[in-house]
matplotlib code that plots the C-alpha trace (Angstrom):
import matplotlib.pyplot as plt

x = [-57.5, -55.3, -51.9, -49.3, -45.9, -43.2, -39.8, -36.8, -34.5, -36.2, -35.0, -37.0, -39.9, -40.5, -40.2, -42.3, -45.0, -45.3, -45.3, -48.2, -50.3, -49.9, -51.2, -54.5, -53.3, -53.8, -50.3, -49.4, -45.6, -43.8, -40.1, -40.0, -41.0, -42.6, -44.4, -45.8, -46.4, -49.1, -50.2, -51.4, -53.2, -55.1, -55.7, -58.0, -55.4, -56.3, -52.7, -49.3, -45.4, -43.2, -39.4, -37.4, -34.6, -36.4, -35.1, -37.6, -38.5, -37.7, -40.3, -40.7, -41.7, -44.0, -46.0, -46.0, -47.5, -50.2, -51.6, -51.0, -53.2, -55.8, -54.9, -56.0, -54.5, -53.0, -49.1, -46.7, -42.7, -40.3, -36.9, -33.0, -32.9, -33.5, -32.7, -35.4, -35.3, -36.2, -39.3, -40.7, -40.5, -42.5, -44.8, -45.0, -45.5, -48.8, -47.0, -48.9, -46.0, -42.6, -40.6, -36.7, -34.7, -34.0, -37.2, -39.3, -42.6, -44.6, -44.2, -44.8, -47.7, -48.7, -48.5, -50.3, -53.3, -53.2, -52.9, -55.7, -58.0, -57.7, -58.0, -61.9, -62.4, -61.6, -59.9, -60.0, -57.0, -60.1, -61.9, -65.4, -69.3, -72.2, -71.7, -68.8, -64.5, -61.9, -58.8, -56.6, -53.7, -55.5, -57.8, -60.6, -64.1, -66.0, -69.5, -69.7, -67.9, -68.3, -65.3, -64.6, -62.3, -61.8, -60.4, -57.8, -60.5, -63.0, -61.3, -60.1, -63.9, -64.7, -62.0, -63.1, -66.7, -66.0, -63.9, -66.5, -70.1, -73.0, -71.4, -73.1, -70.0, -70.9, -69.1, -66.8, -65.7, -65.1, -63.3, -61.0, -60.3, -59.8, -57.9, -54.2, -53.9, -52.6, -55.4, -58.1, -60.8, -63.7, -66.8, -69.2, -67.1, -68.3, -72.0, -69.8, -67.8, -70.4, -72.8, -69.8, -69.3, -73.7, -73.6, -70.8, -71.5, -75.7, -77.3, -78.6, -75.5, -74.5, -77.5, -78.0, -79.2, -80.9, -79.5, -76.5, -74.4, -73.7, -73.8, -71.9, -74.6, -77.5, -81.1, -81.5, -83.3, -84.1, -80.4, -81.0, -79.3]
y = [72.6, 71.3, 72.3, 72.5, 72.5, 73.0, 72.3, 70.6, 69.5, 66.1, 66.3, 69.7, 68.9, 65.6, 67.4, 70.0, 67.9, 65.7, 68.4, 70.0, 66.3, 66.6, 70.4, 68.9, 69.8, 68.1, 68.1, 67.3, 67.9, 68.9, 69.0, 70.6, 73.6, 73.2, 70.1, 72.4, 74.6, 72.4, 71.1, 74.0, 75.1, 72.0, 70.9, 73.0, 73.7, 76.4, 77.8, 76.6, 77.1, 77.7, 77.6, 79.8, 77.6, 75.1, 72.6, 72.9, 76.4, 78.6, 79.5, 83.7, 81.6, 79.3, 81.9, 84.2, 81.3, 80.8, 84.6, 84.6, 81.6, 83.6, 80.8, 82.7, 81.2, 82.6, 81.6, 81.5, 81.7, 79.9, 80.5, 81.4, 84.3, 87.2, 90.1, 92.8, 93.1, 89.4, 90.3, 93.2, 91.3, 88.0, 90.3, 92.5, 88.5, 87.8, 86.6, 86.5, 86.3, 85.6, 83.5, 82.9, 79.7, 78.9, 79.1, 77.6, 75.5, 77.3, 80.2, 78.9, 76.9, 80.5, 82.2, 79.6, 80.0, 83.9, 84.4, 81.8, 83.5, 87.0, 85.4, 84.4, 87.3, 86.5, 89.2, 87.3, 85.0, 82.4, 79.9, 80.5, 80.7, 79.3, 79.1, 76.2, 77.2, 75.2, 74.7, 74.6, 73.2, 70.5, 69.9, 69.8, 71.9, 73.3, 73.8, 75.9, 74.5, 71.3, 69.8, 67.1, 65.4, 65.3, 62.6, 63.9, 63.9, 65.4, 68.0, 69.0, 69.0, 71.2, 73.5, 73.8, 74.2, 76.9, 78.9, 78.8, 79.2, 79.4, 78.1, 74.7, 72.2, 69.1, 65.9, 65.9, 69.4, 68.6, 65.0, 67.7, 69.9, 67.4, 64.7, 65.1, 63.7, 60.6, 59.6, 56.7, 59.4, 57.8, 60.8, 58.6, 58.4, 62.2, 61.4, 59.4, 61.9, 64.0, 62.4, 61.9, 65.4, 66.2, 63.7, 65.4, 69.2, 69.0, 67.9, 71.5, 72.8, 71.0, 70.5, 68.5, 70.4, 68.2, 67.4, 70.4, 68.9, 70.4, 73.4, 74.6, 77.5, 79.5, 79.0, 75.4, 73.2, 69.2, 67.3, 64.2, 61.6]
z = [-28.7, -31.4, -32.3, -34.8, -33.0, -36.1, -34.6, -36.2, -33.3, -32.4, -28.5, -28.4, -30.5, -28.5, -25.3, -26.1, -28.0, -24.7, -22.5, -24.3, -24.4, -20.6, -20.5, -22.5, -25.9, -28.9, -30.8, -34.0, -34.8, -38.2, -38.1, -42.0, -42.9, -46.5, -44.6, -42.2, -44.4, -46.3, -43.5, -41.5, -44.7, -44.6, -40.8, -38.5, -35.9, -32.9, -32.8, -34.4, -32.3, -35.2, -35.5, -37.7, -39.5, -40.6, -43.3, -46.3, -45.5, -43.2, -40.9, -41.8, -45.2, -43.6, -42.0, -44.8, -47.0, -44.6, -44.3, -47.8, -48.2, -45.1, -42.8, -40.0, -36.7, -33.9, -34.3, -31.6, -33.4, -30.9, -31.8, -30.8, -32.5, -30.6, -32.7, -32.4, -36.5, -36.3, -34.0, -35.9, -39.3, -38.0, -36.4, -39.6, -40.8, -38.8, -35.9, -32.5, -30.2, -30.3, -27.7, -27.4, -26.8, -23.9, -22.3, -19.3, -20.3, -18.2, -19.8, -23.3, -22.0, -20.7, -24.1, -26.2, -23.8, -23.2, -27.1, -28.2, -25.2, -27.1, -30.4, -29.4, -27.3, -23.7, -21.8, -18.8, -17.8, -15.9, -18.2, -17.2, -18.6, -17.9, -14.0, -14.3, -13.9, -15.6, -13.7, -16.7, -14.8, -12.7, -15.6, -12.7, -13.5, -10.6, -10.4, -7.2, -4.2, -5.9, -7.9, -10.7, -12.4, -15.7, -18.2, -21.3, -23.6, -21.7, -20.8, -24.0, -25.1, -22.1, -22.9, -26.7, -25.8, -23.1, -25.4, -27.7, -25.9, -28.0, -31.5, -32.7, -33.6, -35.4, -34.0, -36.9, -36.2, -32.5, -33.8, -35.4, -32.5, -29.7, -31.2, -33.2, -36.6, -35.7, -33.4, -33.8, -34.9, -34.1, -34.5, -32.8, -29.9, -29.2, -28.4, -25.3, -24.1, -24.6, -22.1, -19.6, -19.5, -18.7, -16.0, -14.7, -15.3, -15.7, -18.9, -20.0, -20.2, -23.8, -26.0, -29.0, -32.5, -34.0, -37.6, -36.4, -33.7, -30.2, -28.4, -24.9, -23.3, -25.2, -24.5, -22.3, -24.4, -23.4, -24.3, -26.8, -25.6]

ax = plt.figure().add_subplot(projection="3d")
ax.plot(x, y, z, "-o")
ax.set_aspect("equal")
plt.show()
């Protein structure tokens, strides 16, 4: 998953944006709001964290702008202000949630994976399909009683693909997804974690579409390597 974290205090928005690398999140970070604004109209995030007083624009303004523009994704608004008036108009906004400064990680880290789970469906707090479960928080997947390991990337690959069985990605798409913007995007890369991920979960599981990309689940078909 990718994310937009928009956040103005540099202490917080560095914290944060490492914090969510470690979770297995792909972070970009804004720290102005008409930046962000532009930007989350353009890049294919999963879920943004959005401040309110933001210099540029405030963030009510931001997310207004996006679900004006349809920008569709699930946004989290972190904030000091706790007002209830505050709450009901970014929710009247398109808001997803709302959390309040201070807060604990965990519970942010929580939120961002509750809200994009409903957002594609899942009403189960367990990442599972196609007889494989994703620890989320030792980024291990288990295939029975049997357990492995997974690197950053192939993790966030599993992730994406298991919250999205049955959907054909093209490798630029997934480039898109599991990577931030800064990253060495390299689509060909995909084919490699791809094949990483087969040895380790069994080859049926992802098949190649020929002249589509890739699919997690559906009807087993041979896997071109």
């Amino acid at each position: 998953m990718r994310l937009l974290l928009v956040e103005d205090e540099v202490g917080l928005g560095a914290g944060i944006q490492q914090a969510l690398k470690i979770a297995g999140y792909a972070c970009d970070w804004a720290q102005d709001g008409a930046e962000a604004s532009i930007q989350g109209g353009l890049e294919p995030y999963d879920l943004a964290i959005v401040d309110l007083g933001l210099p540029g624009l405030p963030g009510l303004d931001v997310l207004a702008a996006w679900r004006a523009k349809g920008v569709g994704m699930p946004v989290i608004v972190l904030t000091a202000r706790s007002s209830w008036q505050e709450k009901v108009e970014a929710f009247n906004l398109g808001a997803d949630d709302y959390v309040t400064k201070p807060f604990h990680m965990q519970e942010l880290l929580a939120r961002i994976s509750a809200v994009h789970k409903r957002t594609v469906g899942l009403v189960s707090g367990e990442l599972a399909s196609e007889g494989l479960r994703l620890d989320e928080h030792t980024q291990t997947v288990w295939l029975g009683t049997a357990s492995f390991a997974l690197t950053g990337t192939e993790f966030r690959l599993l992730r994406y693909f298991m919250l999205h069985p049955g959907r054909i990605f093209s490798k630029t798409e997934l480039t898109e997804h599991v990577y931030a913007y800064d990253a060495d995007k390299d689509s060909n890369v995909i084919e490699v974690y791809i094949n990483r991920l087969r040895h380790k979960i069994g080859a049926d599981r992802i098949q190649t579409r020929r002249g589509q990309g890739y699919v997690f689940g559906g009807a087993v078909e041979r896997p071109e390597v």
